[in-house]
C-alpha positions, -999 to +999 in steps of 0.1 A: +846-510+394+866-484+373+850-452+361+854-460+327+833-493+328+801-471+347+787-465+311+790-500+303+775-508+333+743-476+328+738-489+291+735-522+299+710-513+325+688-493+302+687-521+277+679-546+303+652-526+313+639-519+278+643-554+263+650-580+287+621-565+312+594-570+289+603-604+277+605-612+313+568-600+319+556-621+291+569-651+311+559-642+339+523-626+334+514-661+312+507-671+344+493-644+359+454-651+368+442-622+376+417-596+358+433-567+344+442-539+374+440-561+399+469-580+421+488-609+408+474-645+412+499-669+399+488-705+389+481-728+356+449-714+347+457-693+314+475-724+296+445-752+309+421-721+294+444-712+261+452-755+250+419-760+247+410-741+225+405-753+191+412-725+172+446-719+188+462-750+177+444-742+140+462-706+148+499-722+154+491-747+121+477-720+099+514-696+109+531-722+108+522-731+073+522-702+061+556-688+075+572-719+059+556-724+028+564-686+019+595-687+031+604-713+010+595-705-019+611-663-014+643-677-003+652-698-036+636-663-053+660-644-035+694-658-041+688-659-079+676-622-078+702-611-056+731-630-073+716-609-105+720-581-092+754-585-076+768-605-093+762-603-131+758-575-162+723-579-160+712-546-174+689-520-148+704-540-117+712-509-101+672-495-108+659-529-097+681-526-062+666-495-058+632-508-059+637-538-041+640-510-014+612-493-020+592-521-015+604-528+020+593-497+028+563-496+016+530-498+038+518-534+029+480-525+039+475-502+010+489-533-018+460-555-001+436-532-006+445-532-040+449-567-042+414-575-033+401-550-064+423-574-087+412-609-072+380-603-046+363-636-060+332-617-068+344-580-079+377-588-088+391-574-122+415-602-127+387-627-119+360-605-137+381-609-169+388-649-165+352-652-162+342-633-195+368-653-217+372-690-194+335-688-179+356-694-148+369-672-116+397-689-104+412-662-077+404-664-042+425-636-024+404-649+007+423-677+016+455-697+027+470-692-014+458-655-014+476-646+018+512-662+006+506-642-026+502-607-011+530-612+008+555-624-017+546-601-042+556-571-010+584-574+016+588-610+020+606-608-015+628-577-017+638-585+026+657-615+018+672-600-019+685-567-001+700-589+033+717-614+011+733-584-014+761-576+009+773-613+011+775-617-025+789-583-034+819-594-008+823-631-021+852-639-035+844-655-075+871-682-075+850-714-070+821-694-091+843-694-118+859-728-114+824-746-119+812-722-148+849-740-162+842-775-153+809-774-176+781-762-149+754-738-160+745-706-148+718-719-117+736-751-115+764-727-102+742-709-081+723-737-062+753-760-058+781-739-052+774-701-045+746-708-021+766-737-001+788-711+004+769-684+013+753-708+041+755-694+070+740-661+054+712-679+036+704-700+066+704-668+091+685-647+067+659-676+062+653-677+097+650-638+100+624-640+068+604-667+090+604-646+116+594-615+098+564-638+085+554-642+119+553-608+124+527-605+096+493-594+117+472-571+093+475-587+059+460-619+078+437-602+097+422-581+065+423-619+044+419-643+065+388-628+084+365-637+058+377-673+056+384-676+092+414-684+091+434-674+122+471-676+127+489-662+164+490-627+161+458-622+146+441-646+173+461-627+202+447-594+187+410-609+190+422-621+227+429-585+238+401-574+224+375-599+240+351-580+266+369-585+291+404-588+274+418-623+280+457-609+279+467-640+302+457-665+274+475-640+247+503-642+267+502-676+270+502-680+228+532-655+228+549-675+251+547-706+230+564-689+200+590-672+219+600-709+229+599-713+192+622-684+186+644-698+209+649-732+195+654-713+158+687-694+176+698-726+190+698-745+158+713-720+144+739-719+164+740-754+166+745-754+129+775-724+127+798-744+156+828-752+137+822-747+105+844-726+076+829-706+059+851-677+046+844-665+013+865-634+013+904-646+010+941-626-001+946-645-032+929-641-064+897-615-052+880-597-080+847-581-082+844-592-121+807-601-132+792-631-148+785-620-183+751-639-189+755-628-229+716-620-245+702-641-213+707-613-194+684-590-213+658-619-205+670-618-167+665-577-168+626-583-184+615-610-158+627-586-127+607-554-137+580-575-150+579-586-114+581-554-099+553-539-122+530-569-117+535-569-084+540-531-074+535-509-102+500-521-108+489-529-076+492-492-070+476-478-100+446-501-091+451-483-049+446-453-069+417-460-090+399-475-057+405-446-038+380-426-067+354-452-073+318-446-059+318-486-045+349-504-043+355-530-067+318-519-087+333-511-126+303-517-141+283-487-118+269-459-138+295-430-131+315-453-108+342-428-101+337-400-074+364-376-052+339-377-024+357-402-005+391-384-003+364-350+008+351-371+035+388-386+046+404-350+051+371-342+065+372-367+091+386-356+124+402-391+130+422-385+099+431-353+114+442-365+146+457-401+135+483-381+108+492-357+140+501-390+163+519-404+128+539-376+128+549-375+168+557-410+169+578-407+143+597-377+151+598-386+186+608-423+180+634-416+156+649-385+185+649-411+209+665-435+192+691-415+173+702-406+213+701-439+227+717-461+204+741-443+193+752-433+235+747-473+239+770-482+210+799-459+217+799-467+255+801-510+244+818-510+209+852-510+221+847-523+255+863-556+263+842-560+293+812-590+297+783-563+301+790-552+266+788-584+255+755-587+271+746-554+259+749-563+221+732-595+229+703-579+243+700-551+215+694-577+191+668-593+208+640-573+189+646-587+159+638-627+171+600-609+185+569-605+159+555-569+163+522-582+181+537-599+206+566-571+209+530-548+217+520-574+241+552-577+266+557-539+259+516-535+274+527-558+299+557-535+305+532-506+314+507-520+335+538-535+355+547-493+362+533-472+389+526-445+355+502-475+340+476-447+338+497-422+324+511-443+301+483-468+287+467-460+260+495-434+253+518-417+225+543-424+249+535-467+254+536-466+213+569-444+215+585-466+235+575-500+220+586-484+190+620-475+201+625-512+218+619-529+181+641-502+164+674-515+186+688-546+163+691-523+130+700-492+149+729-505+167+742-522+141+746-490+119+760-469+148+784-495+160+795-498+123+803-462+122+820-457+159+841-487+148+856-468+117+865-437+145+897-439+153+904-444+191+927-417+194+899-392+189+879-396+222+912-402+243+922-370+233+890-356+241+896-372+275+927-362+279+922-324+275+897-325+304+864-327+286+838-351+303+817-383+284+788-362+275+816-333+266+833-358+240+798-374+229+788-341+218+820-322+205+836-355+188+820-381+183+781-371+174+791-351+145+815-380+129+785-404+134+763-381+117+751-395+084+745-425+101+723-409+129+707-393+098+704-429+086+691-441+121+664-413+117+653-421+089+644-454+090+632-456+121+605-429+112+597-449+079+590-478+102+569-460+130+551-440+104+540-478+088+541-503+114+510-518+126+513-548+147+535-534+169+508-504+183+481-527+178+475-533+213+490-500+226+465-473+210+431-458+223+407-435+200+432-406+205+464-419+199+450-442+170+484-439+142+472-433+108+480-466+096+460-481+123+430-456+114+433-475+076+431-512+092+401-499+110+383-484+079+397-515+061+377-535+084+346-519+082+347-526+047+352-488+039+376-498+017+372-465-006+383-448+019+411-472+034+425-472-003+429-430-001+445-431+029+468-459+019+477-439-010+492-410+008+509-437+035+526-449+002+536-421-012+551-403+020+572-433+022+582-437-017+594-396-009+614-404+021+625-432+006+637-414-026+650-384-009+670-409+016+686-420-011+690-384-033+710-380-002+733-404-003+721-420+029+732-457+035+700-472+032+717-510+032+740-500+060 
């Protein structure tokens, strides 16, 4: 083996270890017997326990149905609000992109808070209101309807409008413009012609949106508590809590939907084998936009209505709760108080929880910043299998929920002779935290070491200097402003995330967004809702100043 394929051969090693390792242990440990600590006992035991259950198969139907139902209903949202925005003079498009991501970012904890003061079905404002004019509450946020609501008025909206952008900013309008000729309207154009196109996009990014709803762990766990209604993450989460944890039959569950994954990728494959699809051509390209005439003042109205129904005043309600003396109680004599937010900053938790916010963060977004962006220089150019394997293996991530990403990564620890130094640990959180960051992150640097020309590092090379010598001299500081990118977003998600610590934390190393499930489900929802707002406006800030930057935020 030549010298120049050894950090090939050292990256793909680290990300075999990282990613591949702890989807391994999932496999394996789902038939693992044994209590917690003790030596392996392999056998059948977990799946005869975990199939019959009843609630587990109500668990795969309830995430099942809602995954799909949501996701049908965003993706058909989506295209019509991204081909707005890239594709027409619809007025504020550039303000409404903008905001679209925002709202990825934003924590989606806080909205539910807020969501349950609109439409709790006995305190509710919404429902308060419909009562005094219609005699009638009609809003449940409690159940199946409530859940799909919450999440399409957050991410599961604005993810698929900002993914599908890029593909309709690069499309070329030829067959656009041909139907708009032959007589077809503006959504007639849009359903049977630009998204046919686009299908390979659409169909991958519907896929990634399922997946991201099966992510989804504390907006079902804050909702669908009351109603019991379970779906998989929330029910491995009660698993590992169970006295003794029962993390053989939660591995079992996550098992079952990483088979799922899998047959998503193969149909998707299966569907993208010999198929043309290019959009971008030499003849005839223009970027000219569809002029919708006085329609698209109309278009402009509907999108920030959306956004200020859905964000705007979900937030000013967060705001309000955080200052009323009993959640959701208007009608209280002096309902409003600042005691909560005295006794949140004068909780040591508080204290402690914004301390291991800030660590993981800083230290997730150091570590990945390093390794990706080593990992993607040593495989972008390389010819060779491993880095083949290498890419494959960084994208992994992305096709794994955030519980069960916390699951094979807790598996990953207690499979290491430093289980006690690292369960329960900063570090386990840092680490699981740095495994989901490696799709995006990879991406972005292997974007920007592609547009370095080659000649760069060879003459690096050439001179004498070594890998690390060239790393750090040449190419780190032309890869900057994506490193800064990197950085950025990968603190944005550690500071937010919940499902993917949620197995990972103990009373000291509790993140603050965990702490804010946890008053959450105490019902200290006064407090939860102060908390919440300071989670969202940290990230509206970075957010902001990402952009004030000039950072590639849609890289």
């Amino acid at each position: 083996m030549s010298r120049r394929s050894l950090p090939v051969l050292a990256c793909f090693a680290i990300m075999a270890a990282l990613v591949g390792v702890p989807v391994a242990e999932v496999l394996i440990n789902s038939f693992n017997t044994a209590d917690i600590g003790r030596p392996p006992v392999y056998g059948l035991g977990n799946w005869a326990a975990a199939l019959v259950r009843p609630v587990l198969w109500s668990a795969i139907g309830n995430t099942l149905a809602l995954g799909l139902v949501r996701t049908a209903i965003a993706i058909p949202i989506a295209l019509l609000l991204a081909w707005l925005i890239a594709r027409t003079d619809m007025p504020g498009r550039g303000l409404f992109e903008l905001l679209c991501w925002i709202g990825i970012f934003l924590p989606v904890l806080p909205l539910v808070f807020a969501w349950i003061l609109m439409l709790d079905p006995r305190t509710g404002v919404v429902n308060g209101l419909a009562k005094q004019f219609f005699g009638v509450a009609p809003f449940n946020i409690y159940s199946f309807w409530g859940i799909t609501w919450v999440h399409l008025a957050s991410y599961a909206l604005f993810y698929p409008v900002v993914l599908l952008l890029p593909f309709f900013r690069r499309m070329a309008p030829a067959l656009e413009e041909s139907a708009r000729m032959s007589g077809a309207s503006y959504l007639q154009t849009l359903f049977r012609v630009t998204a046919p196109i686009l299908a390979p996009a659409v169909l991958g990014i519907t896929i990634l949106s399922f997946v991201r709803s099966l992510e989804s762990f504390e907006v079902e766990l804050v909702l669908g508590l009351p109603a019991k209604l379970y779906v998989y993450s929330t029910l491995i989460y009660d698993l590992s809590r169970e006295q003794p944890p029962l993390y053989g039959q939660a591995t079992v569950l996550g098992m079952m939907f990483l088979l799922l994954l899998l047959g998503l990728g193969l149909l998707l494959q299966a569907y993208m084998r010999g198929r043309d699809f290019a959009t971008v051509t030499g003849r005839g390209f223009s970027t000219q936009r569809t002029s919708l005439g006085p329609w698209r003042w109309v278009a402009s109205a509907c999108c920030f209505l959306y956004v200020t129904i859905c964000t705007v005043l979900p937030l000013a309600l967060l705001v309000v709760g955080s200052f009323m003396r009993r959640y959701g109680f208007f009608n209280l004599p002096s309902p409003y108080t600042g005691a909560h937010w005295q006794e949140l900053f004068s909780d040591p938790a508080f204290g402690a929880s914004v301390v291991n916010t800030v660590i993981i963060a800083l230290a997730s977004a150091a570590i990945v910043v390093l390794l990706y962006s080593v990992v993607a220089i040593a495989t972008a150019r390389s010819k060779l299998m491993l880095a083949r394997l290498t890419d494959l293996l960084a994208w992994l991530p992305w096709a794994i929920p955030g519980i069960l990403l916390s699951l094979a990564t807790l598996w990953l620890i207690l499979a290491t002779p430093l289980k006690a130094l690292l369960f329960g640990s900063l570090g386990g959180i840092v680490l699981a935290m740095v495994i989901k960051s490696s799709p995006l992150s990879m991406q972005l640097f292997r974007a920007a070491v592609l547009q370095i020309a080659n000649e760069l590092p060879e003459s690096g090379r050439m001179a004498g200097a070594s890998w690390g010598t060239v790393y750090r001299r040449i190419l780190l500081p032309l890869i900057a402003p994506a490193a800064v990118t990197v950085g950025v977003l990968t603190a944005l998600s550690a500071s937010r995330d919940i499902a993917t610590p949620a197995l990972l934390y103990s009373d000291s190393t509790r993140p603050a967004a965990i702490l804010m499930l946890e008053y959450g489900l105490s019902q200290e929802f006064e407090r939860a809702a102060a908390l919440g707002v300071l989670l969202v406006l940290f990230a509206t800030v970075v957010t902001l100043t990402a952009r004030r930057l000039g950072l590639n935020l849609g890289g």
